[in-house]
N, C-alpha and C positions, 0 to 999 in steps of 0.2 A: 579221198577224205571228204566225208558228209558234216556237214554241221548239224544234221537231225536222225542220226546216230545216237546210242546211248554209252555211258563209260562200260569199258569190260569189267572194269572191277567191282563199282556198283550199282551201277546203270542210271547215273542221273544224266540228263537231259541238258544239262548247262558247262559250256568249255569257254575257254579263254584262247584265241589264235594268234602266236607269237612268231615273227621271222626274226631267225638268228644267222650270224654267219661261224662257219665252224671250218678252221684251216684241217685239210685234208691232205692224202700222198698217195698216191698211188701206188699199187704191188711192185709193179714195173720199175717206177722211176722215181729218184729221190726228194722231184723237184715238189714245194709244197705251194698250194693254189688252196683256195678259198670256195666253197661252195654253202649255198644256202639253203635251209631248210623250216619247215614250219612246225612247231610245235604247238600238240592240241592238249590243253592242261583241261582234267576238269574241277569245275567248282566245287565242286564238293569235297571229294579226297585227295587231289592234287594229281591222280595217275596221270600218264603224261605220254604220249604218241608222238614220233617224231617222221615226218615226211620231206622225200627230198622235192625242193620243187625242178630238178633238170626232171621227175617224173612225172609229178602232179600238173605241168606250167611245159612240158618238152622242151626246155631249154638243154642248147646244144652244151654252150660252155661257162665254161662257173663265172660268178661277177670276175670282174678286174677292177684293182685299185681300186678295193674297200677300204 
């Protein structure tokens, strides 16, 4: 994720960078854990990219006790 990138949908030049937490599960197991990610809105038309950061940040394991 670039902040000097343009939106795909209409290419403006200006976003807004937002970390959320968003409880998750795995295929495997029922158990549910929390992982965080960052969301790139842009100004303009609101399209919205969502990035995990254990990818963007190579974090091994999701927050604990959010």
């Amino acid at each position: 994720m670039r902040n000097n990138e343009r939106c795909l949908k209409c290419g403006e030049k200006t976003f807004e960078i937002k970390k959320i937490a968003v409880p998750t599960t795995k295929t495997t197991k029922a158990k549910i854990g929390i992982d965080m990610f960052y969301l790139k809105i842009c100004q303009n038309c609101g399209y919205t990219e969502m990035y995990s950061t254990k990818v963007l940040e190579k974090v091994k394991d999701p927050v604990k006790n959010y």
